[in-house]
N, C-alpha and C positions, 0 to 999 in steps of 0.2 A: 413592369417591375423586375422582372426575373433579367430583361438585358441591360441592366444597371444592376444585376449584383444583387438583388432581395430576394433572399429565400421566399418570402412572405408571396411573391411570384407563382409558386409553386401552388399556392393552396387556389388558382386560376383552374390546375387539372384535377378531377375526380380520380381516382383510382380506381379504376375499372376499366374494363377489358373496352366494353364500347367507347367510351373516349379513347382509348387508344389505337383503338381500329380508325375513331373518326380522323384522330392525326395524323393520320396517312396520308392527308388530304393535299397536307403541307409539301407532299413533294411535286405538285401538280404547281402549285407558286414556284418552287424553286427550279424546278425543269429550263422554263423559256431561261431565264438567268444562267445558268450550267449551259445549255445550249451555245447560251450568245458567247461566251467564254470559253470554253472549248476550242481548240484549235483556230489561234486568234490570229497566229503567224503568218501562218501561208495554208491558202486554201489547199485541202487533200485531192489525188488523182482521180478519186472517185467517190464523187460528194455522199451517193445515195448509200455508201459502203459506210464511209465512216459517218451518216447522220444515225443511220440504223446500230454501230455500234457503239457511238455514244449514247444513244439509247438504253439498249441493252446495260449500258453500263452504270448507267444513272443509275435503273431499275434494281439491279445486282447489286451494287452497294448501299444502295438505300434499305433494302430488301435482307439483305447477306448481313449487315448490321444487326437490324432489328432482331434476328435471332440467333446470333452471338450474343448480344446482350443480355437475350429471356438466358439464353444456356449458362453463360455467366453470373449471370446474377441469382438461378436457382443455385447452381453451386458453390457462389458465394453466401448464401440462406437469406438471400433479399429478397428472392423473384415474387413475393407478399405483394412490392415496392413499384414491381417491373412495369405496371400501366403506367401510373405517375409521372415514370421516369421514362419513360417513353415516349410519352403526350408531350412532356416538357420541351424532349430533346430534337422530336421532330417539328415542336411550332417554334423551336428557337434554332433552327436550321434555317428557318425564314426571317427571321433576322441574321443572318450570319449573314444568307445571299443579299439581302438589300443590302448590309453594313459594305459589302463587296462591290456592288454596286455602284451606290456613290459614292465608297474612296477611289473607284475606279474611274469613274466618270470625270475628273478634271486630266488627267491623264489620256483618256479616250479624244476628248472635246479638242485636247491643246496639241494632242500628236505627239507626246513626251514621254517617253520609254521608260524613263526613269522615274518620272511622278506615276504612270501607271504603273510601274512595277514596285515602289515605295506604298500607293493606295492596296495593293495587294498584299503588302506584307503584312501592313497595318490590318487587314481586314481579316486573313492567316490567324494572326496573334488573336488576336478578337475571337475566333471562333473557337481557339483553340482552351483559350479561355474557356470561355461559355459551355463548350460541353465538358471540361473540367466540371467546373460550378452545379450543370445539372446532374452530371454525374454524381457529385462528390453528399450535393445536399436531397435529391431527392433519393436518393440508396441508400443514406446514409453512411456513408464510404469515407473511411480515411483520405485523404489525400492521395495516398499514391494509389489507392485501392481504384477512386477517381480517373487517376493516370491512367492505368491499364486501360479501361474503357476507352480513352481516347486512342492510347497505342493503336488499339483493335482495331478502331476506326479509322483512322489514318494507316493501316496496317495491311487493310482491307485495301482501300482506295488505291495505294499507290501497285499492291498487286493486280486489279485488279487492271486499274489503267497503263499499266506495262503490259499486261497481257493483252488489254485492245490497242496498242501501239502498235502492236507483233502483226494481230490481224491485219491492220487499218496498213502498216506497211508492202504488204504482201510478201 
């Protein structure tokens, strides 16, 4: 329910700390997908460098997330909120990768650059969605209040993987 848009979705995760902890789980599903997607172009000079630090890197944003958000959201006077919306936001990261997935997949199959990179956008927008949505309705977050979170998260990533671009180039 909650990746079509139903709040009603939402009442799926418990508020509590151990369901949130258990959602962690979800980056264990999304890993091999982030993996196979990573550096799709040209293989790197040294495989075992850069699979170790996309590793790392998955870990650290996934990870670097999660408590930017607790920090956030207590100083927004949510953090009551913060399991829910956490649980939510990491079992609907696993929709985000599948959604990625198979818009990617006719693109991949057909060798078309363009329909993979058009499946990617579509899949992009989609998730960019989605943690709006979980943001906005399990915090209970204005819209732009919503926004921020995603900023952060997207804000995180792309420093993050700049800065293993750095490594990975030597």
């Amino acid at each position: 329910m909650l990746a079509r848009g139903r709040v009603a979705g939402l009442a799926a995760f418990e508020n509590t700390m151990p369901v949130a902890a258990y959602s962690f789980r979800a980056a264990a599903i999304c890993l091999p997908i982030f993996m196979f997607f990573k550096d799709q172009a040209s293989p790197p000079e040294d495989l075992a460098l850069s699979l170790l630090v996309d590793l790392l890197l998955f870990v650290a944003s996934w990870a670097g997330f999660a408590l930017a958000s607790l920090f956030l959201a207590r100083a927004l006077g949510v953090g009551d909120a913060w399991p829910r919306f956490i649980a939510a936001w990491n079992w609907a990261a696993v929709v985000q990768y599948l959604a990625l997935a198979g818009l990617s997949l006719p693109g991949l199959l057909l060798g078309h650059g363009a329909l993979l990179d058009f499946g990617g956008l579509l899949a992009l927008f989609y998730a960019l969605w989605m943690e709006w949505f979980v943001a906005r309705h399990a915090l209970r977050l204005t819209a732009l209040g919503a926004a921020g979170f995603v900023v952060i998260d997207l804000g995180l990533a792309v420093f993050l993987g700049g800065f293993a671009a750095r490594i990975t180039a030597g």
